[in-house]
C-alpha positions as CSV (number, residue, x, y, z in Angstrom):
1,X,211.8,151.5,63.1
2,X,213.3,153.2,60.3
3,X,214.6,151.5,57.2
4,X,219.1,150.9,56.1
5,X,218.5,153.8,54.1
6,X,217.1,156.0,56.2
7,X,219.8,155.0,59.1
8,X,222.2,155.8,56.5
9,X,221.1,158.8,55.8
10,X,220.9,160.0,59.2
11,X,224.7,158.6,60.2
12,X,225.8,160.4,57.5
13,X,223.9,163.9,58.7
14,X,225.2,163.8,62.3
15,X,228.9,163.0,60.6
16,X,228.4,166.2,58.7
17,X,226.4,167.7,62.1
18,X,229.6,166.5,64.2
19,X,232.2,168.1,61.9
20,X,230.9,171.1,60.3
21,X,228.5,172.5,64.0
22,X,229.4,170.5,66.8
23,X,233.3,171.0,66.5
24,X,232.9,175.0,66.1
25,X,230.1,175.4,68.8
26,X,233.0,173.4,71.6
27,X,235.7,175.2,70.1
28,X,234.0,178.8,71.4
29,X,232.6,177.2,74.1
30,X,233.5,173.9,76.5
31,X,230.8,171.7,77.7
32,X,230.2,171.6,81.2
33,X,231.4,168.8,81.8
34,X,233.4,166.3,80.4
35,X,231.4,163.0,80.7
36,X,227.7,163.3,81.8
37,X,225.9,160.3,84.2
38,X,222.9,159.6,85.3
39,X,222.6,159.3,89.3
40,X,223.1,155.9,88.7
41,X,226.4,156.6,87.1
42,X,225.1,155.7,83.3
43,X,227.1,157.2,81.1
44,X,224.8,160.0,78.9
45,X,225.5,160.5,75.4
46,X,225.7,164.2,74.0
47,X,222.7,163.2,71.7
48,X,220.2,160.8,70.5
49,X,219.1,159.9,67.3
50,X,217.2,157.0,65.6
51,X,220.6,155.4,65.4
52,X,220.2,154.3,68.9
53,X,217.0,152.7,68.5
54,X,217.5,151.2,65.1
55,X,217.0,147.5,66.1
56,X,214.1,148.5,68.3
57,X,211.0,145.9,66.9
58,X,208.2,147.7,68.3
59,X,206.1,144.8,69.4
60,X,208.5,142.7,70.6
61,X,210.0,146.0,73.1
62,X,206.6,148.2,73.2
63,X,203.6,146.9,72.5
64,X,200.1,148.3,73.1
65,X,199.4,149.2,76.8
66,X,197.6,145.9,78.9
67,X,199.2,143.7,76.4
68,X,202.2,141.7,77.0
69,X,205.2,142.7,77.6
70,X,203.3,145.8,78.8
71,X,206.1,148.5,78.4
72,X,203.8,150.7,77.9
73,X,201.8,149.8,80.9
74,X,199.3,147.3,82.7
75,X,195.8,148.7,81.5
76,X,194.6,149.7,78.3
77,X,193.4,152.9,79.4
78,X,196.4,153.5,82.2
79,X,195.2,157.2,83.4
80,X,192.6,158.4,81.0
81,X,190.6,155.9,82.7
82,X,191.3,156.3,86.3
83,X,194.3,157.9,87.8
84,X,196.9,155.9,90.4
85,X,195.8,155.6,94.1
86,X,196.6,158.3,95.9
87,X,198.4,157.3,99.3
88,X,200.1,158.8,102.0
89,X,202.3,156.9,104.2
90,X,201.2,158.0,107.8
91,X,201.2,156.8,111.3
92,X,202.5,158.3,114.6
93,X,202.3,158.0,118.5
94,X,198.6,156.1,119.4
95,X,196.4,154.0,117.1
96,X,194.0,157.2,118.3
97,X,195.8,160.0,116.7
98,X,196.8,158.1,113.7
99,X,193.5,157.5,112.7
100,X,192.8,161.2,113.5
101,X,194.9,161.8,110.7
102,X,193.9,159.0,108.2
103,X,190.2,160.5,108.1
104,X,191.8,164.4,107.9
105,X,194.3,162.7,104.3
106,X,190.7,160.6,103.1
107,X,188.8,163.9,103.9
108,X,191.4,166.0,101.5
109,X,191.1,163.6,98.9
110,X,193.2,161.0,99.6
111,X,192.2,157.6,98.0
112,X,193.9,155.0,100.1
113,X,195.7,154.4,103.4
114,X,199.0,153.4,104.0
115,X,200.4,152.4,107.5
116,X,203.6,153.2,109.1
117,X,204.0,151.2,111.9
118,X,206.4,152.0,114.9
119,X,209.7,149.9,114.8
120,X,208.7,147.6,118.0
121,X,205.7,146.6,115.9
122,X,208.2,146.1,113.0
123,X,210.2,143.9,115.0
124,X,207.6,142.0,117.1
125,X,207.7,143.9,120.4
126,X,205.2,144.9,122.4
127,X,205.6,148.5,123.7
128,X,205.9,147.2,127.1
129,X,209.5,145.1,126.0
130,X,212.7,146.6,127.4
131,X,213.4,147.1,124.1
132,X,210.7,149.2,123.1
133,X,211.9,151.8,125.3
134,X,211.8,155.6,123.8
135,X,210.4,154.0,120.4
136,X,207.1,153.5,120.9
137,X,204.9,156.0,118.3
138,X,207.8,157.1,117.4
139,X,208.5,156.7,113.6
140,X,204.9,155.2,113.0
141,X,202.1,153.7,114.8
142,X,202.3,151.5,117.9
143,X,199.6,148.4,117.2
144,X,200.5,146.3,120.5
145,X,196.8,143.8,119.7
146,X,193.6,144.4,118.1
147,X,192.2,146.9,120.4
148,X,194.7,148.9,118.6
149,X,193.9,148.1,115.2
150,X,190.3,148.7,116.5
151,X,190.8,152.1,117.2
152,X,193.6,152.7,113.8
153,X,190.3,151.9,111.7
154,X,187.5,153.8,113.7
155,X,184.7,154.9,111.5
156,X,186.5,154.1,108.5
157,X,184.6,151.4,106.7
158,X,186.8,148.6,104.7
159,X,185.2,147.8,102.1
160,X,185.0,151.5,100.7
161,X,188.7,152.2,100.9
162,X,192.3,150.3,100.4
163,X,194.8,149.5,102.8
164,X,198.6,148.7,102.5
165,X,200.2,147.5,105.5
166,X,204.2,148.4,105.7
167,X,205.1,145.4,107.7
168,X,207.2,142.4,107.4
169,X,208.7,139.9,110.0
170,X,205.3,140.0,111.7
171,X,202.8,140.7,108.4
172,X,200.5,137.8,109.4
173,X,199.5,139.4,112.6
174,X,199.0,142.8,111.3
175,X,197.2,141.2,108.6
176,X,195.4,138.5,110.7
177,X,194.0,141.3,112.9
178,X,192.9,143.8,109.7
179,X,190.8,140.6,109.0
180,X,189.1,140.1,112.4
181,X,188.6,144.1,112.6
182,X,186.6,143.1,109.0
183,X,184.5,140.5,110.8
184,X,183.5,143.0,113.0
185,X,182.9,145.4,110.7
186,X,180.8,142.8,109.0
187,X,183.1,142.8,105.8
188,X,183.4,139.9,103.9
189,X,186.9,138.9,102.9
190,X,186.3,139.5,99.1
191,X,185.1,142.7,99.4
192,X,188.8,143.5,101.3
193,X,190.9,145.4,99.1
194,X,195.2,147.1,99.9
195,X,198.7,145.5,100.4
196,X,200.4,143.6,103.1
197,X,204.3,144.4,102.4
198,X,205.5,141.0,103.8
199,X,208.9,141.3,101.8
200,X,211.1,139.8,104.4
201,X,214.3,139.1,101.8
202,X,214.8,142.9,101.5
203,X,215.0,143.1,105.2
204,X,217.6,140.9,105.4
205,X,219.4,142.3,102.6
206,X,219.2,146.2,103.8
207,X,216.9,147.2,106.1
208,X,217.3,145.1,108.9
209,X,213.7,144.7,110.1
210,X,213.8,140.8,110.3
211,X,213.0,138.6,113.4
212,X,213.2,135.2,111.8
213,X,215.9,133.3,109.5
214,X,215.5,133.1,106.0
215,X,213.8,129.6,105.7
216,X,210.9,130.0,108.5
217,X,211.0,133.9,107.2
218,X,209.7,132.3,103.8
219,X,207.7,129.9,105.3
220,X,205.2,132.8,106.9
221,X,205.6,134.6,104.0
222,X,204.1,132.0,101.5
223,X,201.7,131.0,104.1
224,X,199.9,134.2,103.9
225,X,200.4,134.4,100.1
226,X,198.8,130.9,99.9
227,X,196.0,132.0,102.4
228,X,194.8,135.5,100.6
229,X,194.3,133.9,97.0
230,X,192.2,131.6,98.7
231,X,190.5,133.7,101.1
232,X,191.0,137.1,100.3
233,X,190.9,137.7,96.6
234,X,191.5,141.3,96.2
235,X,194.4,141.9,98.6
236,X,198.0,141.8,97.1
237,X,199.4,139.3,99.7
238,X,203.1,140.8,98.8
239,X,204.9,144.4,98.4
240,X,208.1,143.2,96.3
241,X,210.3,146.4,97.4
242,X,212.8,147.8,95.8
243,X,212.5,151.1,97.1
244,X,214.7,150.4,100.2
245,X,217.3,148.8,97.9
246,X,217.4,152.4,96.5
247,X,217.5,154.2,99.8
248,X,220.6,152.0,100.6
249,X,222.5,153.3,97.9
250,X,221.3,151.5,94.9
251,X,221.8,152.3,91.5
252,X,218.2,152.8,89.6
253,X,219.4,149.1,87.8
254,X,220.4,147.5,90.6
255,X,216.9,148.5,92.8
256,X,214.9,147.0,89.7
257,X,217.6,144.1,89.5
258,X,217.9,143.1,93.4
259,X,213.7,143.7,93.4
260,X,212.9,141.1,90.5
261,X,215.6,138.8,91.8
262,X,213.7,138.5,95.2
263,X,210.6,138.5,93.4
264,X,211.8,135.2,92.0
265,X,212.9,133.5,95.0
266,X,209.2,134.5,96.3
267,X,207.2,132.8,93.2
268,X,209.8,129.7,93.7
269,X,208.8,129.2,96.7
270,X,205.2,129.4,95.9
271,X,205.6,126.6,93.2
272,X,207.4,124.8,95.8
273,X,204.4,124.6,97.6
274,X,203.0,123.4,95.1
275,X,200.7,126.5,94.1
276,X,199.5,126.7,90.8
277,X,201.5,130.3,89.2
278,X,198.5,131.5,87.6
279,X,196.4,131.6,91.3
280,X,198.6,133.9,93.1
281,X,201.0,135.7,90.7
282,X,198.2,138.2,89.9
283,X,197.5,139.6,93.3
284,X,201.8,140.0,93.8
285,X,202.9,144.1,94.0
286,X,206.2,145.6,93.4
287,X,207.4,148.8,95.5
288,X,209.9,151.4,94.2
289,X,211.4,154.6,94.9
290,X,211.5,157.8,92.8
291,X,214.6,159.5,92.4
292,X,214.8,163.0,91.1
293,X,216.3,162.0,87.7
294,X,212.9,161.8,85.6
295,X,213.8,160.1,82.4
296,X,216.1,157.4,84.1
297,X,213.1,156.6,86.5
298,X,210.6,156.3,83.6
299,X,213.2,154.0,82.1
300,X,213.7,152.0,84.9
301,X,210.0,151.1,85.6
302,X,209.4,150.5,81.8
303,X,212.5,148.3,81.6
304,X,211.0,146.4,84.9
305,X,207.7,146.1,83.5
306,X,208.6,144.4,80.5
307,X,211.6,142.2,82.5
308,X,209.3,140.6,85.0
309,X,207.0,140.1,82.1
310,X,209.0,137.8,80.6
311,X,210.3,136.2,83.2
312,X,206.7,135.2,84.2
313,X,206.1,134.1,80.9
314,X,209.1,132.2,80.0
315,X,211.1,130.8,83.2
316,X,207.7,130.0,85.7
317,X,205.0,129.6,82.7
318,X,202.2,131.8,83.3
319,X,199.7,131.6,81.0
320,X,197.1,134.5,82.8
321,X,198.3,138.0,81.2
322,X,197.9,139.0,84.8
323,X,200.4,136.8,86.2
324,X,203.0,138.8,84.0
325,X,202.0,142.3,84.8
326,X,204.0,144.0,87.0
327,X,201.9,146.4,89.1
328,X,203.6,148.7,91.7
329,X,203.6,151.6,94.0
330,X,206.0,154.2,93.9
331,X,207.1,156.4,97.2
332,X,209.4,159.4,96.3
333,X,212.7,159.2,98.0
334,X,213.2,159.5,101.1
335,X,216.9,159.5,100.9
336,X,217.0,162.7,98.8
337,X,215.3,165.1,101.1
338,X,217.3,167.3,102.9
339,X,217.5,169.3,106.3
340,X,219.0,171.9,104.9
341,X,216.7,174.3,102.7
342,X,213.8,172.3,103.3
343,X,211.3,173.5,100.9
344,X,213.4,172.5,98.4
345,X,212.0,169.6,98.9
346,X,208.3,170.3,97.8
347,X,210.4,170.6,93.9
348,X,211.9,167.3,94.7
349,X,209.0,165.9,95.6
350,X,206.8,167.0,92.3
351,X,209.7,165.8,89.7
352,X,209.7,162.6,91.4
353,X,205.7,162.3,91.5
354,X,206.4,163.4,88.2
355,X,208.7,160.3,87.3
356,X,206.4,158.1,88.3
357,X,203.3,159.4,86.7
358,X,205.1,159.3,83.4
359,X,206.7,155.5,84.3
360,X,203.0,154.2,84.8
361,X,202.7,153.8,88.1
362,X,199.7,152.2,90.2
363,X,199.8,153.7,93.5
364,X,201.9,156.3,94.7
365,X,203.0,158.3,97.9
366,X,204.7,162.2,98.1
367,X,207.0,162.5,100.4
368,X,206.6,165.6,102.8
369,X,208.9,168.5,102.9
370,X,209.8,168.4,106.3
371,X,210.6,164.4,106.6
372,X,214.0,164.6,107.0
373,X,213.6,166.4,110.4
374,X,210.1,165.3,111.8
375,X,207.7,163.3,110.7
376,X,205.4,164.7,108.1
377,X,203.3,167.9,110.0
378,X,199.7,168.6,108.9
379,X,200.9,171.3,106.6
380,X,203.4,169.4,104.6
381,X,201.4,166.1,104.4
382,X,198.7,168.4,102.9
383,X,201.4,169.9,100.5
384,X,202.5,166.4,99.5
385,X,198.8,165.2,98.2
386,X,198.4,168.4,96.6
387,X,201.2,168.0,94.3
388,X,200.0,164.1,93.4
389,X,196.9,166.1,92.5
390,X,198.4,168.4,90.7
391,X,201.0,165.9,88.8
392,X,197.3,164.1,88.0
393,X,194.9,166.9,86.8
394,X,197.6,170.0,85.7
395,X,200.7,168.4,84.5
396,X,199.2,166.5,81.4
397,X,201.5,163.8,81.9
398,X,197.7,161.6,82.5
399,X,196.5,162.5,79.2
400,X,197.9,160.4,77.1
401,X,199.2,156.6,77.9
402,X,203.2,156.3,78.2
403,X,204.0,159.9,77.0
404,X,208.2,159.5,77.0
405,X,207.6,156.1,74.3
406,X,209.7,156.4,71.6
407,X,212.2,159.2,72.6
408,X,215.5,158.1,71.5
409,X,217.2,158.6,74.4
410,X,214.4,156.8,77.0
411,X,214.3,153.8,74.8
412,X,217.8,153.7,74.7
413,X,218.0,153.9,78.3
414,X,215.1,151.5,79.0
415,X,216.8,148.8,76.5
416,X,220.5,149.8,78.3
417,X,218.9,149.3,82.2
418,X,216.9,146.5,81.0
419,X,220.1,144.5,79.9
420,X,221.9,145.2,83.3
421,X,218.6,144.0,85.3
422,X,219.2,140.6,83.1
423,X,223.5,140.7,83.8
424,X,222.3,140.8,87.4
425,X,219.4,137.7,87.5
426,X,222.3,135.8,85.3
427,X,224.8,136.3,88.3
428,X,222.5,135.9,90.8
429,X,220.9,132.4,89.2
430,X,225.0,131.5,88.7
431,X,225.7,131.8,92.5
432,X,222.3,129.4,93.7
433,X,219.7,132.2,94.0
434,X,218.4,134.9,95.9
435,X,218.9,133.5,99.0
436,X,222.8,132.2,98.3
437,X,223.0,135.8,96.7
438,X,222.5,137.6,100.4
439,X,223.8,134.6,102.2
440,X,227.4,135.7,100.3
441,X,227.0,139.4,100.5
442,X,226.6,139.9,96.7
443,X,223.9,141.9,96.7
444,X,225.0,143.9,100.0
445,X,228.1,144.7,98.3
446,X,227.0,145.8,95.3
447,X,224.7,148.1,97.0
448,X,227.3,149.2,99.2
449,X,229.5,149.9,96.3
450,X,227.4,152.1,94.4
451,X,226.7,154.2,97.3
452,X,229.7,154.9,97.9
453,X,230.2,156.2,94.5
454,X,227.5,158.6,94.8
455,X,228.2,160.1,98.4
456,X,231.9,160.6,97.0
457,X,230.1,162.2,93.7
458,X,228.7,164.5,96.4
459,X,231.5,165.5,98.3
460,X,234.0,166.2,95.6
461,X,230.5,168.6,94.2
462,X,230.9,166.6,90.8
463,X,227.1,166.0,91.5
464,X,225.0,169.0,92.3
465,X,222.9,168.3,94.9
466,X,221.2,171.8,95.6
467,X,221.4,173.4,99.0
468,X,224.1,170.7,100.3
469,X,227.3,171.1,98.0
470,X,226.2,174.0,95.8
471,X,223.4,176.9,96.3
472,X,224.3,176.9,99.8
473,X,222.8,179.5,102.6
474,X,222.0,179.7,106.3
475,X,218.5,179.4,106.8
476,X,216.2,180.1,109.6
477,X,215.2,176.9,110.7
478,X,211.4,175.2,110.7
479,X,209.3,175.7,113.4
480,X,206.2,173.8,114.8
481,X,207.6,170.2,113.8
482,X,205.6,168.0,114.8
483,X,207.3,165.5,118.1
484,X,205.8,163.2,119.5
485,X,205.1,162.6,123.0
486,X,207.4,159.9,124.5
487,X,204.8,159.5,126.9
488,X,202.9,157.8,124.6
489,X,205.0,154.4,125.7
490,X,204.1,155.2,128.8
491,X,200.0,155.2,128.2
492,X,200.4,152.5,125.5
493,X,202.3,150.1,128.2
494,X,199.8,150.8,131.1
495,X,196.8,149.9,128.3
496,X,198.7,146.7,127.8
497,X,198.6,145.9,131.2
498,X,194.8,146.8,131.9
499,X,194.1,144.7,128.8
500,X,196.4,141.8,129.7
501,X,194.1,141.5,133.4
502,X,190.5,141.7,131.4
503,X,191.2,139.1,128.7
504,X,189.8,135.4,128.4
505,X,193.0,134.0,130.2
506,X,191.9,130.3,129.2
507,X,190.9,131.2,125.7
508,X,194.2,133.4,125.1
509,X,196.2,130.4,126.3
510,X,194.6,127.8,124.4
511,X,195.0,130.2,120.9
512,X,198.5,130.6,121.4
513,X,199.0,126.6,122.2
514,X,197.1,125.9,119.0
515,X,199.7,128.4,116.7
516,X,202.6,126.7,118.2
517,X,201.0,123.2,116.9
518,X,199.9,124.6,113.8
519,X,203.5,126.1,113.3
520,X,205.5,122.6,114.3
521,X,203.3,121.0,111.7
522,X,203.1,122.0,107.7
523,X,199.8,123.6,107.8
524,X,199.1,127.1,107.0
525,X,199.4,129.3,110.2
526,X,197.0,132.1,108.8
527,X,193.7,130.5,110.7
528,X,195.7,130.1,113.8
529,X,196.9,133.9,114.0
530,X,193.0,135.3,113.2
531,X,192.2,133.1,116.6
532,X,194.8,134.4,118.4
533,X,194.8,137.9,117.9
534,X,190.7,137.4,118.5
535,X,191.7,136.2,121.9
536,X,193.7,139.7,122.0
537,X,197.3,138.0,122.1
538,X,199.3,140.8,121.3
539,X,202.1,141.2,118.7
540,X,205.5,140.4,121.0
541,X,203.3,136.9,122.2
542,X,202.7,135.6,119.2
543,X,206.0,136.7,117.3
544,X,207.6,134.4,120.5
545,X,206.1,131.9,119.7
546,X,208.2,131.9,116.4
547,X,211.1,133.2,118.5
548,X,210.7,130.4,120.4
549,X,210.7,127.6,117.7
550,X,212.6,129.2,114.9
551,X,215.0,131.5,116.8
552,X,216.3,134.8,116.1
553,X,218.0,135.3,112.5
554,X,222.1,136.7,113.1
555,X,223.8,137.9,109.7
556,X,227.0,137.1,108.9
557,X,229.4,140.1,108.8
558,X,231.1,141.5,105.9
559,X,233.0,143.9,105.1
């Protein structure tokens, strides 16, 4: 970018800069601290200058935005032509009250739904199991069979809003019964647009919502990639998510590192199949957290952009520009919210909307203020849209495409996280894979590592964290948190039962015979789940039939 001579020039000023103002300014006065870091732990310089971006090529790194390796984002226009969807991650107790609140978050503005979904209907449970017990509703919405999902989408029409679906182990039934709740809508599949998480390999890795081993695991999850590009166009048949890699512990690297590296293992798979790359790589989405850190987050999703751009391009082939665009949704982080001095939070919250506004994201969801001791209240949900809006139409950060481009220091940090992503995929790719990756605790560990690094950070108050280690004060606690009603299990498991007496017996039996065929055989199981769940076989039945013929996946332990 600039010429020998000018980078001459300019070593030669900041020598002179170093010597003659830097040395007297530290000699009256010490820097805070003697070595600045990121929240990732990367090293920050005192200053920035064109000498650390003096080998940047600006269309080999940058580019123009929608153009390969799209650094400076997926879409020509990015924001001055549309802003991100607007989501908010919401479900609780019944199918009933959730979709109370949906239409309240559509009527304030929001443009998309998102689904939380209660952690039996995460594993596969019906809220009748023994196991269900005291969760039911709980963190999320309980979806047992369709007649839930019937009354989760009540008057809201789906082919005039998007959906994403957080759900794994079990994605094909949630998704196989948003598709018959379509036919009865009268929707036609192509008019169907959201997301369908169905990233099982981060479950494994660290969240621990998997029913199935990795192989069958796969198997389901290619299944309902293959099906959607042939049947339902517009939905992205997979959430690539990193952002639970992050709220493990992850450094910003390692989230975009461990997220790509899966994303590999899942197109792999696909062309294992035998599915042409350029079919279903443009309908795959990325997930990723937000961290309070602006300029390291703006680095990190530039520096994945352009990464998964050319691996597309140069280890799988892709010809479509759209198979090499990666398009994601952001959720602010979770893991940074904090009991104590809660409205903090709402300041939290807006940097990282912030973040991701400036990183060129194409969905995104605020975090409420009270999260990390209810779920989200009326109040704070409505807090949390309003400062997407406000990141959208005050903040000007939506005025002009990729804002932070060409700042010494983001570049520098973009090129810096960029080459630890490839160190990562290099290691990974050494040891067999993803899945030999996991299998050996690699990735766990590495996770595990850096977390540790930041909670000590934290305790020995070399990281500020405001309100926990420094700013501290007792403060009256919230009120009117929202709880839900454990009897909810209660009323969901009686419904169950009442539905379980009035249903086809003969046709319920003969759907759930024909899935276990379908599954012993290599045809796609997608079909067979729609007939099922039509036949109002609920979650935990078909998820045992799996059980049944895969078994239940055990991790090794590590330590």
């Amino acid at each position: 970018m600039f010429d020998k001579k000018e980078i001459e020039e300019i070593q030669a000023t900041r020598e002179k800069w170093e010597n003659e103002k830097l040395q007297k300014s530290l000699a009256r006065e010490k820097e805070r601290k003697e070595v600045f870091t990121s929240i990732s732990g990367t090293p920050i310089e005192r200053l920035y200058t064109p000498l650390e971006t003096a080998e940047l090529h600006y269309n080999e790194k940058l580019g123009f935005p929608g153009d390969y390796p799209f650094t400076r984002g997926v879409q020509p226009t990015m924001y001055r032509g549309r802003f991100w969807t607007m989501r908010q991650y919401a479900g609780f107790g019944s199918a009933r009250e959730s979709n109370e609140r949906y239409r309240y978050l559509l009527d304030q503005g929001q443009t998309g739904l998102s689904v939380a979904f209660d952690l039996p209907t995460q594993a596969g449970y019906d809220s009748d199991h023994p196991l269900s017990m005291g969760e039911v509703g709980k963190v999320g919405v309980a979806v047992d069979y369709i007649g839930d999902m019937r009354l989760l989408l009540k008057d809201i029409p789906l082919d005039k809003v998007t959906t994403s679906m957080t759900i794994n182990a079990p994605a094909t039934v949630l998704l196989a019964m948003y598709l018959a709740i379509a036919d009865e809508q009268g929707v036609s599949y192509d008019k169907l647009g959201g997301t369908v998480q169905n990233d099982i390999l981060k479950e494994i890795t660290v969240r621990g919502q998997y029913i199935y081993p990795p192989v069958p695991s796969m198997r389901l999850t290619v299944d309902l990639i293959e099906y959607c590009f042939k049947n339902v166009p517009k939905w992205n048949s997979i959430s690539i998510s990193g952002y639970h890699i992050r709220e493990a512990g992850s450094t910003a690297a390692q989230e975009a590192a461990f997220t790509i590296a899966d994303g590999i293992a899942y197109v792999q798979a696909c062309i294992d199949r035998g599915l042409d790359v350029d079919k279903f790589a443009p309908r795959l989405s990325f997930f990723f957290n937000a961290f309070t850190n602006v300029l390291e987050e703006t680095a990190k999703f530039r520096a994945a952009r352009r990464y998964w751009a050319k691996v597309m391009k140069e280890r799988f082939g892709a010809k479509d520009p759209r198979s090499m665009m990666l398009r994601f949704h952001v959720q602010t982080g979770g893991v940074t919210l904090t009991a104590q001095q809660p409205l903090n939070n709402i300041v939290r919250v807006g940097l990282q909307a912030y973040a991701a506004a400036l990183g060129g994201c194409q969905s995104l969801h605020t975090n409420s203020y009270d999260e990390a001791l209810c779920l989200p209240t009326q109040q704070a949900v409505t807090v949390a849209l309003r400062t997407q809006q406000m990141v959208a139409e005050e903040s000007g950060a939506t005025d002009t495409i990729d804002p932070l481009a060409g700042s010494y220091y983001v570049e520098d940090l973009t090129d810096k996280i960029e080459a630890q992503i490839d160190a990562y995929i290099q290691k990974i790719d050494h040891m067999g894979g993803t899945l030999a990756a996991i299998e050996q605790a690699f990735i766990q560990q590495e996770i595990q590592q850096s977390a540790y690094r930041y909670q000590k950070e934290i305790e020995s108050k070399e990281r500020v964290y405001v309100g926990i280690n420094k700013y501290t004060m007792e403060d009256e606690p919230l009120k009117n948190l929202l709880r839900v009603d454990m009897k909810v299990g209660e009323a969901e498991a009686s419904k169950l039962k009442e539905m379980r007496v009035r249903r086809d017996g003969a046709r319920w039996e003969k759907a759930l015979q024909n899935l276990r065929q379908v599954t012993l055989s290599d045809q796609n199981v997608m079909p067979a789940v729609i007939e099922a769940v039509k036949a109002d076989a609920t979650i935990g039945e078909i998820c045992d039939v799996w059980r049944a013929i895969y078994g239940e996946y055990k991790p090794k332990q590590f330590f």
